[in-house]
N, C-alpha and C positions, 0 to 999 in steps of 0.2 A: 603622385601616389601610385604604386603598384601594389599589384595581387597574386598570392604566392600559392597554389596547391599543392599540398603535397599530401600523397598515399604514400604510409609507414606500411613497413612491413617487419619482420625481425633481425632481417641481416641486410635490406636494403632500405633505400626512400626513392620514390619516383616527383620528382617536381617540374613547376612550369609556371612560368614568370609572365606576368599579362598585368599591358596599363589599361587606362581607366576607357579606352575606346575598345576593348576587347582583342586587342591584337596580341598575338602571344611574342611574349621579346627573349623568351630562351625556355629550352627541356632541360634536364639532364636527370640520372641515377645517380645518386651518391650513396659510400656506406654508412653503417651504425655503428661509426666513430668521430673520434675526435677530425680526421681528416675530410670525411663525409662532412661534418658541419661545418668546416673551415672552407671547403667549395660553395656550399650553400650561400656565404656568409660573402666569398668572392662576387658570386652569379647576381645576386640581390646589391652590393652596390654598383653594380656595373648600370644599373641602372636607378638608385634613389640615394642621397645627399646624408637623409635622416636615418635614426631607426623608426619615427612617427607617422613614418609613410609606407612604409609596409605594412600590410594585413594579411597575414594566411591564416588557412584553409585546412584542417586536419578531420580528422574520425576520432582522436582521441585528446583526453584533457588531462591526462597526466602521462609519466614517463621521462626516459631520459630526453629523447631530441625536444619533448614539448617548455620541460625546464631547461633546456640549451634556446630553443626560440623566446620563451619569455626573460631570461637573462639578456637575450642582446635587444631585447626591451621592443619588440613586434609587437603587433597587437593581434592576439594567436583567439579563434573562434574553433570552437570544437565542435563539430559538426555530425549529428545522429548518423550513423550509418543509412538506417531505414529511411530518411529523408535527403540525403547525395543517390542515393539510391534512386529516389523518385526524381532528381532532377539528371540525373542519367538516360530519362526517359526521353527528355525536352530537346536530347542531341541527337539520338537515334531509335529509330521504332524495331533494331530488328536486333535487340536483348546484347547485342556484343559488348564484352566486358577487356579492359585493356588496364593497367598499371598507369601506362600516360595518359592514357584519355579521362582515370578517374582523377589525376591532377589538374590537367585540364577543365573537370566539371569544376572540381573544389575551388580552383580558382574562378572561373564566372560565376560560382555559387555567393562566394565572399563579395565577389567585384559588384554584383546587383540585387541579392537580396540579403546581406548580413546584417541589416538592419531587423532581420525577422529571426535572427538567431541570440544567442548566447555566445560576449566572448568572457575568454577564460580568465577569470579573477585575481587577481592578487594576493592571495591571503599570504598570511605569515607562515612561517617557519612553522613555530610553537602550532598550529592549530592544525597544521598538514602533517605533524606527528600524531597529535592528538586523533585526525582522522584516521591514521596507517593502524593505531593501537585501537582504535572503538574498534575499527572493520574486521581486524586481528584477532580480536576477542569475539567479535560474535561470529565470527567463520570456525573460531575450534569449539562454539558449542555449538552449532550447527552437527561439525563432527562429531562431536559426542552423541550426540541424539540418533546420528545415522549408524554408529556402531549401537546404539540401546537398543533400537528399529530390528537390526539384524539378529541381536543376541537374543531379546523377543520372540523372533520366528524362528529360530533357533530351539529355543526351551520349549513351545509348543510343541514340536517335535517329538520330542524326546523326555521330557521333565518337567513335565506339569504340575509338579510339588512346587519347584523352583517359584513360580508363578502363582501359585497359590497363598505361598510367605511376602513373597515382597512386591506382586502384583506388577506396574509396569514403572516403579521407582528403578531400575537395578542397577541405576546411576548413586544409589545410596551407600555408605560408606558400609552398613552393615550388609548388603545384597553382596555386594564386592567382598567383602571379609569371608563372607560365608561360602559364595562359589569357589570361590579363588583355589578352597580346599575341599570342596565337593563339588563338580561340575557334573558328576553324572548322578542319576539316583538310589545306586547302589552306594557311593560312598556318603551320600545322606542320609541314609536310614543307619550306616554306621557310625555316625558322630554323636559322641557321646555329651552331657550336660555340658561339663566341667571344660570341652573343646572347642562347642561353640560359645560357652560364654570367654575363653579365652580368645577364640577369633575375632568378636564384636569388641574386646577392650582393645585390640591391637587396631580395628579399625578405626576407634576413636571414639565409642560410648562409653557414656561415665551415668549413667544414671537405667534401674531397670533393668539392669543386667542379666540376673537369674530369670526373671519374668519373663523376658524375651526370646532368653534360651531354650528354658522350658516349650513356650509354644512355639517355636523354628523348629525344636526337635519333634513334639507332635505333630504337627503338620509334614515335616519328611517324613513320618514313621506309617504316614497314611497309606492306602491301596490306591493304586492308579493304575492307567493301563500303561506298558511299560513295553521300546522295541528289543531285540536282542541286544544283548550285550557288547558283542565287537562294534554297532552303529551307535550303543550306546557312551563307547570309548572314543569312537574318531568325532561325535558330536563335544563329549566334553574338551577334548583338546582346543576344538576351534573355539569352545565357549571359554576357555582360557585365555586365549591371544587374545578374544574382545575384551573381556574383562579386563586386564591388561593394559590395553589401548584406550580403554573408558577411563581407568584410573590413572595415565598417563594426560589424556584431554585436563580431568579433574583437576590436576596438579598445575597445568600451566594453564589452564582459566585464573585460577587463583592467583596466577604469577603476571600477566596481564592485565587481571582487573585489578591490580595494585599501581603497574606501571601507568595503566591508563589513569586512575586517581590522583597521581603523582602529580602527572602532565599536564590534568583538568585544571588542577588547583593550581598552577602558575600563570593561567591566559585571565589578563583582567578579566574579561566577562565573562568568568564562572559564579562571580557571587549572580550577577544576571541570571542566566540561565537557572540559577538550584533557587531562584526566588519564584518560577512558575512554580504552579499548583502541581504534583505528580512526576516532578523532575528529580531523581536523585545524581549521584555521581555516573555511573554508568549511562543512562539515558542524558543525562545533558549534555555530558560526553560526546554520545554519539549526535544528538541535533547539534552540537557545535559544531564538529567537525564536518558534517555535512552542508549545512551553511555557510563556513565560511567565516571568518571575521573582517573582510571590504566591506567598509562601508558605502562603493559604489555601486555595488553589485546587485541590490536591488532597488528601483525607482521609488518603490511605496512596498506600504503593506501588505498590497494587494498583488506584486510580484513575488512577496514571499511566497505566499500561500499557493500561489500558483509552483512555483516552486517543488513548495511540499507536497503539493498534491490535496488538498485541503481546501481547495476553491469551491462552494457548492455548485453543480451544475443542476437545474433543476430539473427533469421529464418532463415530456409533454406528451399526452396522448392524445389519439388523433380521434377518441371514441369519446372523448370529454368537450362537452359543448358550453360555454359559456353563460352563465344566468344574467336573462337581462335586468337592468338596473335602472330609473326614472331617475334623473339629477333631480335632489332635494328629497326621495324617497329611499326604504329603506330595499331591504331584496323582496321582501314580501308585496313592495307597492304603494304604502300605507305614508305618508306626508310625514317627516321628521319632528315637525314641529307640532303633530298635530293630536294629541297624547298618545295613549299606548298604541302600539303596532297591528296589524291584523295578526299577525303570527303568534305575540301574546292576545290576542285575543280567543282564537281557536287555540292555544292551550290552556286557555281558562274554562273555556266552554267544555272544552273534552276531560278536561284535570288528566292531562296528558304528560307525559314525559320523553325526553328526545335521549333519542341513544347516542347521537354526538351533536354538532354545532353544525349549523349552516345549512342552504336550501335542502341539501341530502339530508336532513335530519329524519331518520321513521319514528313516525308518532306510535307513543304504544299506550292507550284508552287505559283509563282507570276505572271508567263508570258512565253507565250510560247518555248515548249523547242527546244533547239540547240546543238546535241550532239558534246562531244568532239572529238579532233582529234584521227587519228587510232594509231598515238603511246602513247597517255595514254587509247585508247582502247585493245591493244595488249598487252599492262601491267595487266591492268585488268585481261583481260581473263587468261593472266600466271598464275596472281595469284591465279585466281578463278579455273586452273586448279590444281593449288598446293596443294590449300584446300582439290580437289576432290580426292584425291589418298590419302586421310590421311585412319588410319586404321578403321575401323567400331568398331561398339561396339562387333561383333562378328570376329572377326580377319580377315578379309576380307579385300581388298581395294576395296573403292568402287565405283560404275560405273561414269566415266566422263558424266559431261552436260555441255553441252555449255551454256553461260553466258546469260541469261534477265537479261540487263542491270535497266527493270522498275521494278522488281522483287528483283535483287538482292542489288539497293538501297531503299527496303521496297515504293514506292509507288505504289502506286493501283487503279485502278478506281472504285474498290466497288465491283465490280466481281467474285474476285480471278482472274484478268490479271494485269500485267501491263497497265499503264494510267495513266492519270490524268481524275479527275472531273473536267466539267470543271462549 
């Protein structure tokens, strides 16, 4: 078996050929072409029989040369930038960065720990369209949102009516209708009924029409503060090109999220996918093609989620101390088997209520209190002696105190004593 790195770059590749003892068996530079990968293809059998004994070493997991490596059927491992990066560290302490030497890492990377990576999947055809069209789709509303963003700060500017009508929709077919033909605020206080309700039917409302008009026109007609005129012409120009380029995004969202539907509904496992709870065509879309449809590609369940990102991890603070617990008792101390608990006990006594569950619970008094009797007081104090002879963090046992019964079921009067408020 040998081990292949290669750093891609746009108009070259640097690679380097190392067997399974670490020894390098060839460099070279090839280009980002068909002849580049025809050298590559030379250089690797010069030393291996199969394609199944090859493994390289990349930074990326898609593109042309990486579907030229998985067609001659390598077993291609895509490797984080930020982590080649960190095993760059393991060859030299003094930051030097070279094209060969990062082929070189790539390959020792693969050759001893690609076991702790990700290699590149196999999925079909149909689902790596379906990925190019989700990613495709949600990258020109991305765009759209970053022209709205601008044309926003834009109308603040200068046309604070603008903003006053359509507030921060202006991706709206009627926001769009109506700038389109008024971008500064002088030709909005000029539009008459009859032109914006003709604007809004051309944008595509069919219902409300006069009512809508009526108040767009009221609201232009209002007082604001207003800049000169000529800043208020060179603002509305740029507010046209966005507009423009928002109703352009509009037009080919709608023309993608149609292609992406298309494409969804062809991969058997879309009736799967739109069967989760919250999955329509677009978002199942895009968790398909982000997943993948290899079935080898993840172990369990529990590498999806890691995957997704979706794994709980849970915090641990270091200010959080553990409550001790008697096997066969409950947190409070009190014998499982041996009726009620001390913890319902003193909320019975105090006709108390907890404002959440567990030892943290703060009691808050109903009515004055009535302690209990001295043999579930002498119980107590046992156990509260039991706790106190437990070992220290420094191997000590440590000193007895006698039990505050107001202290040691957490209430307080505000003080640092036991109490109630009352």
């Amino acid at each position: 078996m040998i081990f292949v790195g290669l750093d891609w770059a746009e108009d070259h590749h640097d690679i380097c050929v190392m067997d399974e003892a670490g020894e390098v068996l060839g460099k070279r530079r090839i280009g980002d072409d068909i002849e580049g990968v025809a050298e590559l293809h030379v250089l690797v059998g010069e030393h291996a029989e199969e394609p199944d004994d090859v493994v390289v070493g990349i930074e990326v997991d898609r593109g042309l040369i990486v579907t030229a490596l998985l067609g001659a059927g390598y077993a291609v491992y895509a490797v984080n930038p930020m982590a080649s990066s960190r095993y760059r560290d393991r060859h030299t302490s003094s930051g030097a960065k070279s094209d060969p030497g990062d082929a070189k890492v790539l390959a020792d990377l693969v050759r001893t720990d690609r076991h702790n990576h990700r290699q590149v999947s196999g999925d079909t055809e149909l689902v790596e369209g379906v990925k190019i069209l989700a990613r495709g789709h949600q990258s020109a509303i991305w765009g759209r949102q970053r022209q709205i963003n601008s044309l926003r700060s834009a109308l603040r500017e200068y046309y604070p009516g603008a903003l006053a009508v359509f507030g921060t929709d202006l991706s709206h077919h009627d926001a769009v209708a109506v700038l389109s033909i008024a971008p500064t605020p002088a030709l909005g206080r000029g539009l008459s009924r009859s032109k914006i309700a003709s604007a809004l039917r051309l944008g595509g409302r069919r219902r409300h029409i006069e009512k809508r008009a009526e108040e767009i026109q009221a609201i232009l007609r209002a007082n604001y503060l207003e800049v000169p005129e000529g800043i208020a012409e060179a603002h509305g120009e740029v507010a046209k090109a966005s507009l423009a380029l928002i109703d352009a995004f509009t037009k080919q969202i709608v023309a993608l999220e149609f292609s992406l539907s298309e494409h969804f509904k062809q991969h058997p496992d879309a009736k799967v996918v739109l069967s989760l709870p919250g999955l329509g065509t677009v978002l199942g879309a895009r968790v398909l093609g982000e997943f993948g449809d290899d079935r080898t590609r993840y172990a369990s369940a529990k590498s999806r989620k890691n995957f997704g990102g979706t794994s709980p991890i849970r915090p641990r603070d270091a200010a959080m101390s553990s409550w001790p617990v008697t096997p066969g008792t409950d947190i409070w101390g009190t014998p499982l088997t041996n009726g009620p608990s001390a913890r319902s006990q003193v909320l019975q006594v105090l006709g108390a209520t907890t404002t959440s569950s567990g030892p943290e619970a703060r009691l808050i008094a109903k009515q004055p209190v009535n302690w209990p009797t001295a043999g579930w007081e002498s119980s107590t104090i046992a156990w509260s002696e039991k706790r106190s002879t437990a070992k220290s963090s420094h191997g000590r046992p440590s000193q007895r105190q006698p039990l505050d019964f107001l202290c040691a079921w957490g209430v307080y009067d505000g003080h640092g004593h036991g109490g109630f408020k009352r």
